[in-house]
N, C-alpha and C positions, 0 to 999 in steps of 0.2 A: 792709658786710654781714659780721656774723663768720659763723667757717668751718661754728659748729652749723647757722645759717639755710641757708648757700650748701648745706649737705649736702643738707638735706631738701627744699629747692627744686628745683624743673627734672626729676622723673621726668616718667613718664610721665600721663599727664591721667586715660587711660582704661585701665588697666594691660589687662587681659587682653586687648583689642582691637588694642590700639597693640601687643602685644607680637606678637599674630598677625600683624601686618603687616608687621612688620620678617622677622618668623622667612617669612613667605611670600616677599619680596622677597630673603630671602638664598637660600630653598633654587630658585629661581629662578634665581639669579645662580650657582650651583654646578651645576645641573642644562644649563646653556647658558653654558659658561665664554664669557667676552670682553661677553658682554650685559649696556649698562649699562641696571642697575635704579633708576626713580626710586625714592626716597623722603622724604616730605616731611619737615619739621622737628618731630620727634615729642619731643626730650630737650632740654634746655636744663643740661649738663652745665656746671663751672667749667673756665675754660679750664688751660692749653691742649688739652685735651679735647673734641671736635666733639664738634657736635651730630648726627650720622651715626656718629662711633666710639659713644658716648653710647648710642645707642638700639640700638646691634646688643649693647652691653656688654648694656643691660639685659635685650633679648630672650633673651640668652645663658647669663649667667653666673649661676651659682647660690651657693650653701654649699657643693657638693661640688665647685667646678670654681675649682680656683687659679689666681689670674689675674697676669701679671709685669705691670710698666709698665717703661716705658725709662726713663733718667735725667731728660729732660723732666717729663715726667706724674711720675715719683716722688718728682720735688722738688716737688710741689706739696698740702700738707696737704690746701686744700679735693674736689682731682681724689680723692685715697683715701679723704676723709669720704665721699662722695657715693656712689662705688662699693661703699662699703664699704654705707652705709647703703639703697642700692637694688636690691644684689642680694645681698646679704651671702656675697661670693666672698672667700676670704681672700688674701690676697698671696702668691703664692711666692716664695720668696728666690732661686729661681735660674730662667733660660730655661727649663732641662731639669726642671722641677717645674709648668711652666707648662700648663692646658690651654687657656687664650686669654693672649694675648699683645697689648696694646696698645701702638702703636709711635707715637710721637708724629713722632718724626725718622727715617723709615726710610732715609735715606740713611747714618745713623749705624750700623743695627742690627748686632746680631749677627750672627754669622754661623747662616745657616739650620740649616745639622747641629749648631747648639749647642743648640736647642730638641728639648723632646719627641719621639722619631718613632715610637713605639709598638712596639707589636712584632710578629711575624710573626701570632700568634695573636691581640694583639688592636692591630691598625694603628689602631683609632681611642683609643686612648688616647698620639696625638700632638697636639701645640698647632697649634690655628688661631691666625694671625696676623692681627691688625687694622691694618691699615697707615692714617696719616692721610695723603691724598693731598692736594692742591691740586685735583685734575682728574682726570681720565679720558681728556683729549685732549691736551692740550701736551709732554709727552713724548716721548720714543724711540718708534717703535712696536714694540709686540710683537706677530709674529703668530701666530695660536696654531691649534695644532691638537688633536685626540685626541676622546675621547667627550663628545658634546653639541654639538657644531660639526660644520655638513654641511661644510662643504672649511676655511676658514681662518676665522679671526674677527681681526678688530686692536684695539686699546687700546692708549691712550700713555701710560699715568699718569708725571707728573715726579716729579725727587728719590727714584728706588727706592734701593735699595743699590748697593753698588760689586760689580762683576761678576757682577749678578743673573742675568742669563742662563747664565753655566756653572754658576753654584749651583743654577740651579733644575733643572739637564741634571741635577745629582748628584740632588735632591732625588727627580726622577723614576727613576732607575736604583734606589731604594731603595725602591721601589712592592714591595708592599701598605703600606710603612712610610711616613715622610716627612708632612711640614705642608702645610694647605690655606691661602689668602691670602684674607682678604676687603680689598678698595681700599674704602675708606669715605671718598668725596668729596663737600663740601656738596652736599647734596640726590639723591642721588647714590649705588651703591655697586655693585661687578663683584667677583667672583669667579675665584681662580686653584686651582681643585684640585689635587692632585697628580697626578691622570693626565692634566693640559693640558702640550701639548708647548709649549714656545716656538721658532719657529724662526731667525727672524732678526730681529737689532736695528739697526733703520739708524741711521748716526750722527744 
């Protein structure tokens, strides 16, 4: 299949519907950090691009909202045909120009304070992160606290980054400012906002 076909193929079936659904399932998963949200297999993106990064991209991203890829996804022609041509968000050239950030290898990523954090007056014009997970459970566990969680919530997503837990202590100490996470694992997707505390990470 050339890369014109693989672009146009694999959105979404029932765009306005499908798109509700994702966008309902994410503000769900930000409103109740650590709850994981099903959802079903709505995008059939080119890899390595999930079919869950895929459908939160499209629910997402627009023409006004530049989106980064990590080295993974940016080496890949057909992954920026597809994005390019179903949500028509343009690339940013840098993390910090970013306001979704698609992470194919997040054990690789950047470092968190290298993205967007907005600013005092307007904190949301910081990058959400799309992390592609394996899971939701095999993992470290993180327990999490702060607004939306009645005492603790846990979630183990594997392969985060390298010392995600005191990056994310800084990302919180920069609150109203700082990046929110969505975990997009097959079928699957939980949210890490910035006012979720982590507390502890067992080995």
């Amino acid at each position: 299949m050339d890369i014109a076909t693989q672009s146009i193929d694999g959105g979404f079936a029932e765009p306005v519907f499908n798109a509700q659904a994702v966008f309902r399932a994410i503000m769900d998963a930000m409103a109740r950090p650590g709850t994981v949200q099903p959802l079903p297999r709505l995008a059939r993106p080119p890899v390595p691009l999930s079919a869950t990064a895929g459908a939160v991209a499209l629910a997402l991203c627009d023409n006004d909202t530049p989106a980064w890829l990590d080295p993974p996804l940016q080496a890949e022609a057909p992954v920026k045909a597809w994005l390019g041509f179903h949500t028509g968000a343009p690339l940013a050239n840098t993390p910090a120009d970013a306001h979704f950030a698609l992470i194919a290898n997040p054990k690789e990523m950047a470092a968190l304070d290298g993205f967007a954090q907005g600013t005092q007056e307007y904190p949301d014009r910081s990058t959400t992160l799309i992390l592609l997970v394996d899971d939701l459970a095999s993992g470290p566990s993180l327990l999490l606290e702060g607004p939306g969680i009645e005492k603790t919530s846990m979630i183990a997503p594997p392969g985060m980054p390298r010392h995600f837990v005191e990056q994310w202590k800084q990302n919180n100490q920069r609150f109203p400012r700082g990046v929110d996470i969505i975990l997009a694992a097959p079928g699957h997707l939980a949210c890490l906002p910035r006012t979720t505390r982590i507390k502890t990470m067992e080995a």
